[in-house]
Structure formats: structure tokens, C-alpha cells
C-alpha positions as CSV (number, residue, x, y, z in Angstrom):
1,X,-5.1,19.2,5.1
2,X,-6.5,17.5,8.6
3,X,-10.1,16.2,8.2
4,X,-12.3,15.9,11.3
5,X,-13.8,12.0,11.3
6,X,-16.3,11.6,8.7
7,X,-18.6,8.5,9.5
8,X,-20.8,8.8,6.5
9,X,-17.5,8.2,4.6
10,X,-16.6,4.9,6.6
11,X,-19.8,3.7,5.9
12,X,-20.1,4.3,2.6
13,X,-16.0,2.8,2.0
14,X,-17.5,-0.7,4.0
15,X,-20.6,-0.6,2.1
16,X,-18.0,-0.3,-1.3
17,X,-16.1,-3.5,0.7
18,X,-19.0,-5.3,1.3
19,X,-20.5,-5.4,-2.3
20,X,-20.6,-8.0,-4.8
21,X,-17.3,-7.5,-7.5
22,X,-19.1,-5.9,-10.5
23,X,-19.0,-6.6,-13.9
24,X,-17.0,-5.2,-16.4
25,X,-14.7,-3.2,-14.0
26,X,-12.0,-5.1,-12.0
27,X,-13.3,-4.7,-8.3
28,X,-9.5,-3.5,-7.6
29,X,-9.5,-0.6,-9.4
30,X,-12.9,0.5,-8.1
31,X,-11.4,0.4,-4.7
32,X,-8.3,2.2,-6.2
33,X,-10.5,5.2,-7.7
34,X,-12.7,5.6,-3.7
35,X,-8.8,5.8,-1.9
36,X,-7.4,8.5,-4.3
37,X,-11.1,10.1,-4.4
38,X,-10.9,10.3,-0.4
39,X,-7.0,10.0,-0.1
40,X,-7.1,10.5,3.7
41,X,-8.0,6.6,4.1
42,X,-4.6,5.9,2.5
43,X,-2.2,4.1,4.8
44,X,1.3,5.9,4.8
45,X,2.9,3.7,7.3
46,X,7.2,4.6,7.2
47,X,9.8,3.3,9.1
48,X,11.8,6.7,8.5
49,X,9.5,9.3,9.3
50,X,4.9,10.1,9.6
51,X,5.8,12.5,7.1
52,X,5.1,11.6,2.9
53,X,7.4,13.5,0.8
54,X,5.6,16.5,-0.5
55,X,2.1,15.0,0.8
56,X,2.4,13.0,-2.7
57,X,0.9,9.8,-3.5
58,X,1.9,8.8,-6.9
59,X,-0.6,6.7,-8.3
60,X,-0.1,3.9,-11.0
61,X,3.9,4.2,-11.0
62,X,5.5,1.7,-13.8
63,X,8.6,0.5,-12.7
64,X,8.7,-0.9,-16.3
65,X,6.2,-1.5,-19.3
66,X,4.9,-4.4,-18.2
67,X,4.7,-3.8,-14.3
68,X,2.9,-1.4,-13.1
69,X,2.2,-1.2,-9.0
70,X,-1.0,0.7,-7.7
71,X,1.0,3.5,-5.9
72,X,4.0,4.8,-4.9
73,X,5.0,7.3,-1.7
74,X,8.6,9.0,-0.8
75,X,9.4,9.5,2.9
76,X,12.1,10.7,4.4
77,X,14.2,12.4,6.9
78,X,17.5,14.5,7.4
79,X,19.2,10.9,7.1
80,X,17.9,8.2,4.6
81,X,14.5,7.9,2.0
82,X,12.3,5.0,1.9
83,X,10.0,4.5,-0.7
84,X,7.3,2.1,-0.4
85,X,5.3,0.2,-3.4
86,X,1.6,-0.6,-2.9
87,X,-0.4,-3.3,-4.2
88,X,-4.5,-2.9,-4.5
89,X,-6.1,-6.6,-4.1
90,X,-9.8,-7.7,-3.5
91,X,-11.4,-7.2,-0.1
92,X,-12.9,-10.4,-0.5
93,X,-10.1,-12.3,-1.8
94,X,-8.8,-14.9,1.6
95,X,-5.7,-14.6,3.8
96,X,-6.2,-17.9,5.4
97,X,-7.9,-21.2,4.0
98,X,-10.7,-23.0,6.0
99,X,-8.0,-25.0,7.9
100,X,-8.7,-24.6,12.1
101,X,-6.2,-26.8,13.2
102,X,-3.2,-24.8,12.5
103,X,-2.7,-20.8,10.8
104,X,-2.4,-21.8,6.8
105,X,-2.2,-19.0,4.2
106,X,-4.5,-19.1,1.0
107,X,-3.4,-19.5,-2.2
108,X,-4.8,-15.8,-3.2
109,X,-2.4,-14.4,-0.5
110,X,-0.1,-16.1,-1.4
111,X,0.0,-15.2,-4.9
112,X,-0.1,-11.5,-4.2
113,X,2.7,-11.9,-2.0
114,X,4.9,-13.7,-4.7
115,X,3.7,-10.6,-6.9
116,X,5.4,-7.7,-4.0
117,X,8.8,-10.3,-4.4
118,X,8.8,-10.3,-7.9
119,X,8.4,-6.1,-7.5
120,X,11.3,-6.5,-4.9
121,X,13.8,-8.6,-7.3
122,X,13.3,-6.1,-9.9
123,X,14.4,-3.3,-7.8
124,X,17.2,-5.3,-6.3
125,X,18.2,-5.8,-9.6
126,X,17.7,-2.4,-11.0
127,X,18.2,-0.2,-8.0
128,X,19.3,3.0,-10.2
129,X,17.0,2.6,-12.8
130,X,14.1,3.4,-10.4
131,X,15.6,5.7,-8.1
132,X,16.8,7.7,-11.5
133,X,12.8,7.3,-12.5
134,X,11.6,9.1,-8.7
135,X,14.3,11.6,-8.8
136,X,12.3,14.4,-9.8
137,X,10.5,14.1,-7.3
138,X,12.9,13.8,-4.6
139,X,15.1,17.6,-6.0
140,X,16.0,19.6,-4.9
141,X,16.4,18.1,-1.3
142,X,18.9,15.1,-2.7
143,X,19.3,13.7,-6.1
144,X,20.2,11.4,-4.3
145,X,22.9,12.2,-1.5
146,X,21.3,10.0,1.5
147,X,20.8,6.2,1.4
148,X,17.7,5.1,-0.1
149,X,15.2,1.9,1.4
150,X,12.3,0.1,-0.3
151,X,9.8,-1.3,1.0
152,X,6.4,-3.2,-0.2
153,X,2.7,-2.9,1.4
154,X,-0.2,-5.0,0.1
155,X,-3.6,-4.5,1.3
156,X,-5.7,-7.4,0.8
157,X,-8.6,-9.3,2.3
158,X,-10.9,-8.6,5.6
159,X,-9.9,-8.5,9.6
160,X,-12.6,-11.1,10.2
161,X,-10.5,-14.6,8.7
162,X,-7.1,-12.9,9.8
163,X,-8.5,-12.8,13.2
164,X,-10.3,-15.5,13.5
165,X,-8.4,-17.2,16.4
166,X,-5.1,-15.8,18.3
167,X,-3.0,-18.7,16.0
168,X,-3.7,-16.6,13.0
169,X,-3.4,-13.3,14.2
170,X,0.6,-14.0,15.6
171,X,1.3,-15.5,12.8
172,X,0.3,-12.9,10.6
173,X,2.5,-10.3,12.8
174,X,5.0,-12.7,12.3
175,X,5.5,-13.3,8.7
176,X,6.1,-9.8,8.4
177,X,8.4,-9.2,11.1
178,X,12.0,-8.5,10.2
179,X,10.5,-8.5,6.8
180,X,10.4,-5.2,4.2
181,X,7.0,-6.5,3.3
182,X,3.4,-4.9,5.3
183,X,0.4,-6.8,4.5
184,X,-2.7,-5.1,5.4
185,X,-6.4,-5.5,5.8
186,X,-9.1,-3.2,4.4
187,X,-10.9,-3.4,7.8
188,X,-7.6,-1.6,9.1
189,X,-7.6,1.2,7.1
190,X,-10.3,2.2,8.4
191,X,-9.5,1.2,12.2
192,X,-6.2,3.7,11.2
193,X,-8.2,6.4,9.7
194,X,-10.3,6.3,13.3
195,X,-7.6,6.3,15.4
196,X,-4.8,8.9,13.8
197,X,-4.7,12.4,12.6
198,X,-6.3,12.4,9.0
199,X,-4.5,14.0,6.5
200,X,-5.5,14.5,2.4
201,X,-2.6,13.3,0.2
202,X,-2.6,14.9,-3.1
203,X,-2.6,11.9,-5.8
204,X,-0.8,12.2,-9.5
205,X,0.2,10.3,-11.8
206,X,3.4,10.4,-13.7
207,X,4.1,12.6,-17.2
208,X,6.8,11.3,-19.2
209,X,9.0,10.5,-16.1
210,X,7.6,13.2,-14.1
211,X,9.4,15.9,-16.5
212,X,8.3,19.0,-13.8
């Protein structure tokens, strides 16, 4: 369903941006709850197609016991699939440190990076396994007949540092060039939700292997 622009809604998601982490609830997961409460603010990007598979975001997919990634969404079209794994971090956690003499990633990016290639060398590793786990999903169009991508989108951090001077902003657009990593900014989820069509995804979570 396409929403007309909601301001009060953009406000309230930068006031939720803006705000001191709270205690006793990781700040990630409140930010997790406001995306699948107003799902439309949900970046879909897709190298295959503008179209999610069955308008599905599937939140809190495991691609094992002990790894868990904050949301999962099919794409495809009448030639390949993509699937894309999405990791939640802090809006106030840095994407540069304080250095102005030259573009130099922070330690907290960093990490969260070497978090979506640990993700990646799993699923390089166990390509079937998880393809085998989404396959419900993806009957009765293919189970699965057409070639299959991954890719990996983090959202972390605020527009302001990344942008800070023109150094920083190329060579944020350049580390993910030719990359199947997207890093984004929580300041442009909201830039996309203003500028595109807005559509409500419907969220789920998986039941024993999404047994449908």
C-alpha cells in the first residue's frame, strides 16, 4: 500500500534518532521495533528489481543459532534472486573518527562491517543451507531454478560526520563500490522515504522454517 508523506512521522523517527540510548533496552532494537511498526521507512534498495518478493520483510532471520541478522528481503525478476541481509546499528555510533586531515573509518564501523563479512563467509560457505532455509518463501515461482545473489546492507550512524567534507563523502561511495556490501545512514532513510514512492512492507518472522 502507497502512503502519502507523513511529516509527523519523520519527526517523530529523528526525534527517536536524536534521543539518549535508554536503559535496559538495546537502543538497536528500539529502532528495530519504529521500522517494522512504520515499515514504509525501510530501505529496499536491489540490484535486480524495485520490487520485494511478496512485499515481505522477514524480520530477525537466523542463518544459524547463534547468528541472527535484523532482517531479511527476497527480490527478484524473470532472471536471477537477490537476497539481501540487514544489520540494525546505533544512530549515534561514528562512521569516521575525529581525524580532518585525511577520510579514516571508526572503529565502530568498522566492527559492524567485519560483522556483514562474517555473515558473508558463512553463506559463501553454506550457500544451500540458507537458500534451502528461504525456499518457502520463494515457491512456487522457483525452488530454486534461477541463480541466486546475496548481498549485505548495514545502516549505521548519521549523514552529518559522513559528510562532513567532500574527502569523506567519495570515500564512503567508494568503499562500497564494486562491493556486495551498502552501508547506509539513518539520515538517508529518511531522505529516501521523501523522495520515492512509499510503500508498507508486511514484516514476519519465521515459524519453524517458515513451515506455510
Amino acid at each position: 500500500m502507497y502512503l502519502e508523506y507523513d511529516q509527523p512521522l519523520v519527526d517523530e523517527f529523528r526525534t527517536l534518532l536524536d534521543s539518549k540510548p535508554p536503559n535496559g533496552k538495546q537502543f538497536e532494537q528500539l529502532i528495530q521495533d519504529f521500522l517494522e511498526e512504520h515499515s514504509e521507512l525501510i530501505p529496499t534498495q536491489s540490484l535486480v528489481s524495485p520490487r520485494v518478493h511478496m512485499n515481505m520483510i522477514i524480520s530477525k532471520f537466523a542463518l544459524d543459532k547463534s547468528t541472527i541478522t535484523d532482517y531479511v528481503y527476497i527480490v527478484r525478476n524473470s532472471g536471477e534472486w537477490e537476497i539481501t541481509f540487514v544489520e540494525l546499528e546505533r544512530p549515534n555510533k561514528a562512521i569516521f573518527t575525529e581525524n580532518q586531515k585525511r577520510p579514516t573509518l571508526h572503529s565502530e564501523f568498522n566492527n559492524a562491517r567485519d560483522q556483514l563479512g562474517e555473515w558473508k563467509a558463512f553463506v559463501d560457505t553454506h550457500r544451500d543451507q540458507v537458500i534451502e532455509s528461504l525456499a518457502p518463501l520463494m515457491r512456487p515461482d522457483m525452488y530454486p531454478k534461477n541463480p541466486v545473489s546475496f548481498r549485505y546492507q548495514l545502516i549505521i550512524g548519521r549523514s552529518a560526520g559522513k559528510n562532513h567534507s567532500a574527502e569523506r563523502k567519495a570515500y564512503f561511495t567508494q568503499i562500497q563500490k564494486n562491493s556486495d556490501m551498502q552501508f547506509i545512514t539513518y539520515d538517508n532513510l529518511i531522505a529516501r522515504y521523501e523522495a520515492n514512492a512509499r510503500l508498507r512492507r508486511h514484516v514476519v518472522r519465521e515459524s519453524k522454517r517458515f513451515q506455510l
